[in-house]
ZALONU-200842 format. One record per residue (C-alpha): residue in three letters; x, y, z. Coordinates in steps of 0.001 Angstrom, whole numbers, padded with zeros to 6 digits, always signed. Layout:
ALAXYZ...
***
This chain:
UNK+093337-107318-039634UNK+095965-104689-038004UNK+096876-101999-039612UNK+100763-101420-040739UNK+102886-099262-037748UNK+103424-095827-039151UNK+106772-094674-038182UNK+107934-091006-037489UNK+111753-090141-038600UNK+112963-087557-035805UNK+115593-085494-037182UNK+115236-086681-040625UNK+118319-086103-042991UNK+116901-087478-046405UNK+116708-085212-049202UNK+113805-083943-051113UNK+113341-086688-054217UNK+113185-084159-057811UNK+109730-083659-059204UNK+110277-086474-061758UNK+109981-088727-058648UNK+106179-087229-057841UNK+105020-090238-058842UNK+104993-091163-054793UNK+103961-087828-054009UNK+100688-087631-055295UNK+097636-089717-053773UNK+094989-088560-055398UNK+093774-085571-057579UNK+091804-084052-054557UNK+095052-083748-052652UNK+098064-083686-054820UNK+100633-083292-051980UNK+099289-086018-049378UNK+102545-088355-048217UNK+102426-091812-049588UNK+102450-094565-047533UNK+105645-097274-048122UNK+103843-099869-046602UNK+106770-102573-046136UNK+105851-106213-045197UNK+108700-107822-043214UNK+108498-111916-042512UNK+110320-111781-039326UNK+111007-115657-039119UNK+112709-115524-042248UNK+115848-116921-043131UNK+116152-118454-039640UNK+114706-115396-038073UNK+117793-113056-039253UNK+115518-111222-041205UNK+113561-110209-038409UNK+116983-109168-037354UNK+118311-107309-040128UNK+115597-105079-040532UNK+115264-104177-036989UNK+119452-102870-038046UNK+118060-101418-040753UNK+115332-099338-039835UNK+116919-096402-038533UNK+118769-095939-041980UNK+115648-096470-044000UNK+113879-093673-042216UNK+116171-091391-042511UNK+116510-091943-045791UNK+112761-092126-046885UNK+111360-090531-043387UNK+110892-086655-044828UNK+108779-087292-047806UNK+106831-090309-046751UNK+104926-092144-044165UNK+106722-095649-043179UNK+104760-098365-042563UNK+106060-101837-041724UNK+104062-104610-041413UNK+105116-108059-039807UNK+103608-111336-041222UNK+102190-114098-038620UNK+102226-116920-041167UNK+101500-118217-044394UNK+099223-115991-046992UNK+099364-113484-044581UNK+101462-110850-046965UNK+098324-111156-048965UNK+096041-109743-046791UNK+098535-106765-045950UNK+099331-106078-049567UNK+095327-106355-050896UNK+094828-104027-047592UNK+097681-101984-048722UNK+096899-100811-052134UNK+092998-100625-051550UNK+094062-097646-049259UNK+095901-095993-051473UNK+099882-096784-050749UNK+102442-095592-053076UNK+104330-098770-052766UNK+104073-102172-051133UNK+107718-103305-050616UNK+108386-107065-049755UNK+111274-107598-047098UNK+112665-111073-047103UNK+112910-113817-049950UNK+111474-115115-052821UNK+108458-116513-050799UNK+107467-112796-049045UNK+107742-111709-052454UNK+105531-114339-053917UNK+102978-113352-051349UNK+103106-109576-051771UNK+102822-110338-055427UNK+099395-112198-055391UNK+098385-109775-052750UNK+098502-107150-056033UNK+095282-109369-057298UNK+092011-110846-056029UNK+089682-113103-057977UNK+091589-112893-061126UNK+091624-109353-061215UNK+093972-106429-060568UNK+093434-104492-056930UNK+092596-101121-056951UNK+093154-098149-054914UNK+089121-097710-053276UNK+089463-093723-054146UNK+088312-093709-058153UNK+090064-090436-058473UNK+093708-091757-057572UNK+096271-090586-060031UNK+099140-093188-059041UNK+098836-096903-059133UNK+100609-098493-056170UNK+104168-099844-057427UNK+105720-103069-056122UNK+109447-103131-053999UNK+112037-105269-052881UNK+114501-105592-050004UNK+116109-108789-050531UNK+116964-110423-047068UNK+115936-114165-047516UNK+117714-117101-048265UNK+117513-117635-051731UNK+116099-114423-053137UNK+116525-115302-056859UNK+114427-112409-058487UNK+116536-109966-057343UNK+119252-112372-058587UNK+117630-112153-062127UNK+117411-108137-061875UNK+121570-108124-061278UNK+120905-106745-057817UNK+122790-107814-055113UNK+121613-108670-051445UNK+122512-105405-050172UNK+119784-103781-048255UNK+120978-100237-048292UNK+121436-100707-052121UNK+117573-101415-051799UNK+116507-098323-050033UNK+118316-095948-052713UNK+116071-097902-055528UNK+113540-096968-053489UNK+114712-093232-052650UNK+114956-092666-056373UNK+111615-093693-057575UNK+112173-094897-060796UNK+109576-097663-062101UNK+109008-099559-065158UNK+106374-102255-065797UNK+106915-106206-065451UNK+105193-109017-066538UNK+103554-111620-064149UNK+103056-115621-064598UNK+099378-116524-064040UNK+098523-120262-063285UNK+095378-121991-063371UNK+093354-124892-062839UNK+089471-125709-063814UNK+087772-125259-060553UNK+090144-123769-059100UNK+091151-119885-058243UNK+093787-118228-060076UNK+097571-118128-058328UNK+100435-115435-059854UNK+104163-115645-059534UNK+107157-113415-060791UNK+109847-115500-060458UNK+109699-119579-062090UNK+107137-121996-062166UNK+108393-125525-062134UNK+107155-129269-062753UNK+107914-132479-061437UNK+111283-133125-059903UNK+112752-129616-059403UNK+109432-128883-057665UNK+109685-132110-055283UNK+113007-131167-054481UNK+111578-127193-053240UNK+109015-128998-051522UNK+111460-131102-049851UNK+113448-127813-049392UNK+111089-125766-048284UNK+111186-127690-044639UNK+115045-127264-044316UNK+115464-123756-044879UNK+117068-123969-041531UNK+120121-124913-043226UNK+120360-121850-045648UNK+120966-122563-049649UNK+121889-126273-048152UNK+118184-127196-047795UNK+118019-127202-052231UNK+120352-130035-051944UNK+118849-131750-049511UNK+115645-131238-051057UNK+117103-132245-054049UNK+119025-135786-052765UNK+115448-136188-051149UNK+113590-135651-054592UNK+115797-138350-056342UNK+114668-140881-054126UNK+111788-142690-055732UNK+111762-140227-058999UNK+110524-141750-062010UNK+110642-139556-065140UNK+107032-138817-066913UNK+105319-138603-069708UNK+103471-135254-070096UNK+100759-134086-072291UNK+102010-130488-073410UNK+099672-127894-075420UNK+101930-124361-076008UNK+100032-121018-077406UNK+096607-122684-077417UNK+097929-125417-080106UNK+097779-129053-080249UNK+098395-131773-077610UNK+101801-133107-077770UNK+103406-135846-075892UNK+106831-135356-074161UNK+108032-138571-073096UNK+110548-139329-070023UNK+110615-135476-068953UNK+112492-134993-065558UNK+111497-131387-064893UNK+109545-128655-067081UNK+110448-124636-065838UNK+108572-121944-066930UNK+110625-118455-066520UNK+109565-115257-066024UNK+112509-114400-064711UNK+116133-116409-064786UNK+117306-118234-061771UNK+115633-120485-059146UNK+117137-122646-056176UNK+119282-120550-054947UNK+121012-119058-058306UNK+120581-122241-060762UNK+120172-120032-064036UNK+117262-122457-064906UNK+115916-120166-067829UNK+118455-118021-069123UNK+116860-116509-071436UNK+114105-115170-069245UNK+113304-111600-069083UNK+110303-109902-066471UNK+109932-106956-069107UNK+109567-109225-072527UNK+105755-109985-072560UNK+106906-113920-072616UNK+107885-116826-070447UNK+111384-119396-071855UNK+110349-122752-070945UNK+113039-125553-070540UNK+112613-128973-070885UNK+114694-131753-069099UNK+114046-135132-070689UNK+115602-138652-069329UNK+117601-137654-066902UNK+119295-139270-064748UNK+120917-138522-060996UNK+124482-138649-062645UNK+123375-136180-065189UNK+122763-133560-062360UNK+125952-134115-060780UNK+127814-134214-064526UNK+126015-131129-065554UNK+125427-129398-062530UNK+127984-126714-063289UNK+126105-125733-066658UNK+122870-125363-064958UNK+124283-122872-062621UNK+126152-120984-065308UNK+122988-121406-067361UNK+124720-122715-070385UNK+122766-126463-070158UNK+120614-125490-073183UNK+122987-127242-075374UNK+123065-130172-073610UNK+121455-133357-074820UNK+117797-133770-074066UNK+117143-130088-073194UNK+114870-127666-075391UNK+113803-124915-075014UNK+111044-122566-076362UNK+109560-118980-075778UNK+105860-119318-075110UNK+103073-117107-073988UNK+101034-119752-073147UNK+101616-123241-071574UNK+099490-126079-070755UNK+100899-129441-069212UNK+098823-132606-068227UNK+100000-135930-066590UNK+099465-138408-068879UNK+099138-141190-066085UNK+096267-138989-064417UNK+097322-140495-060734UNK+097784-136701-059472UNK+101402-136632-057943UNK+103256-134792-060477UNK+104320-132001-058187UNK+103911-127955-059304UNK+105025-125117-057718UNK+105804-121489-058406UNK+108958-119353-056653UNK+109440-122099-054650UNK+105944-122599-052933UNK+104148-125985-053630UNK+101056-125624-055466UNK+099692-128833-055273UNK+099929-131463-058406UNK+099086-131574-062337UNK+097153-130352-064897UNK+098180-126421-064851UNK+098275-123986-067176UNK+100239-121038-067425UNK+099892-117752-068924UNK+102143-114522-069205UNK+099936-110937-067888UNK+102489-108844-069920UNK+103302-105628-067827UNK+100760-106100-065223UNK+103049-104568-062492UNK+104772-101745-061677UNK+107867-102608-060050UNK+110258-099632-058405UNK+113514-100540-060327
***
């Protein structure tokens, strides 16, 4: 696989970051004042391709910003799971950050890239001081996370995160499947009809934040609601009859800033899951307001519960109750999903 472009800042006009920011500084014990890498991975075709765009407008800014105290590597993807491959590459060498540049779904990829085979990656020198922290530019179309963290889709915002350093530890969803490999997300996991309608979505982005209600008009056609076989924190089997759509949050908001889970926090060491039971199309257009504004949990035939663990089953076993995780289609039921409390850290 290529190796990121390291770019030179001529004439760099960043300033020095304060020793409390070292934490970039340092690679490894045998050379405590070796330049980090910022190894940013950029999906050019995202959002249309003004992605691509923006950060070619950006670039100059972010290196001389950054430029003087580390080396900047950008990265383009060439298709799906590729982010993956540049992240695992990434941290195995040692980088002092990988930093996603696009939407949720670059993110999504950089985020799995941080593990391989169910376990953490790890920098291949065994005397490194630093682990390597995980960044955000948000540049996509939907790019909820950020949404969740109160940031704003302002790029130069992004790079003074960055600039100043700061970290602090988040938690990461882990889903599963007997036979299968393990698959990690940061954002929300959903079931059934809010993950036919990304899936449906997914091939319209074309359209911007339009393509969710396409997806979603396109989900509603043929939906039946279904019984599911839930088991929370390793307890009993319980049946949930009629449910519409099950989200698990790590975070709050998904298709394009519905506050799905508001109760959802990255840093709690827990996911909220909501339940929607026997609904119908009318409901969503009655309600719709609420589920953007994130105060649906009082509405009829919505629970909710804070759960570390969550395993849900198709009762009907015919394998087309739709899962996916910020926004990518994973496939179809069972699942289970577990919380990896603080298993990141994320430059906040």
């Amino acid at each position: 696989m290529a190796k990121p472009v390291v770019l030179r800042a001529e004439n760099s006009v960043a300033p020095a970051l304060s020793s409390d920011r070292s934490v970039f500084h340092s690679g490894s014990s045998s050379s405590p004042n070796r330049r980090r890498d910022l190894v940013f991975v950029v999906n050019p075709r995202g959002a249309n391709g003004t992605t691509g765009k923006a950060w070619k407008k950006l670039l100059p800014y972010l290196q001389s910003r950054l430029g003087s105290d580390f080396n900047i590597c950008e990265s383009f993807t060439s298709g799906p799971s590729h982010a993956i491959d540049i992240t695992r590459e990434a941290i195995g060498d040692g980088a002092g950050a990988v930093i996603a540049v696009g939407g949720d779904g670059t993110l999504h990829e950089v985020v799995n890239g941080f593990f391989w085979d169910g376990k953490p990656v790890v920098n291949k020198n065994t005397e490194a001081v630093h682990s390597t922290a995980l960044g955000l530019i948000p540049l996509g179309t939907g790019s909820d996370f950020a949404r969740s963290l109160g940031w704003k889709n302002d790029p130069h915002e992004a790079i003074e995160r960055i600039a100043r350093g700061v970290r602090s530890r988040i938690d990461i969803g882990v889903i599963s499947r007997e036979g299968e490999g393990s698959h990690y997300f940061i954002n929300v996991a959903d079931i059934h009809l809010s993950a036919k309608a990304g899936y449906y979505a997914s091939r319209y982005k074309k359209f911007g934040n339009l393509c969710y209600v396409i997806g979603a008009l396109l989900a509603f056609s043929g939906h039946r609601n279904q019984d599911l076989r839930i088991k929370v924190n390793e307890g009993e089997w319980q049946t949930y009859p009629k449910v519409t759509a099950l989200c698990i949050g790590n975070a709050k908001y998904f298709g394009g800033g519905m506050k799905i889970t508001p109760n959802a926090d990255p840093s709690s060491g827990s996911f909220e899951v909501v339940i929607l039971q026997d609904f119908k199309w009318y409901d969503f257009i009655l309600k719709l307001h609420k589920l953007y504004s994130g105060t649906h949990l009082s509405v009829k035939n919505v629970t909710s519960e804070i759960v570390n663990t969550i395993e849900v089953d198709d009762i009907s076993g015919n394998g087309s109750i739709f899962v996916q995780s910020d926004g990518e289609h994973l496939g179809f039921l069972p699942r289970k999903f577990c919380i990896l409390p603080a298993a990141i850290e994320m430059i906040r």
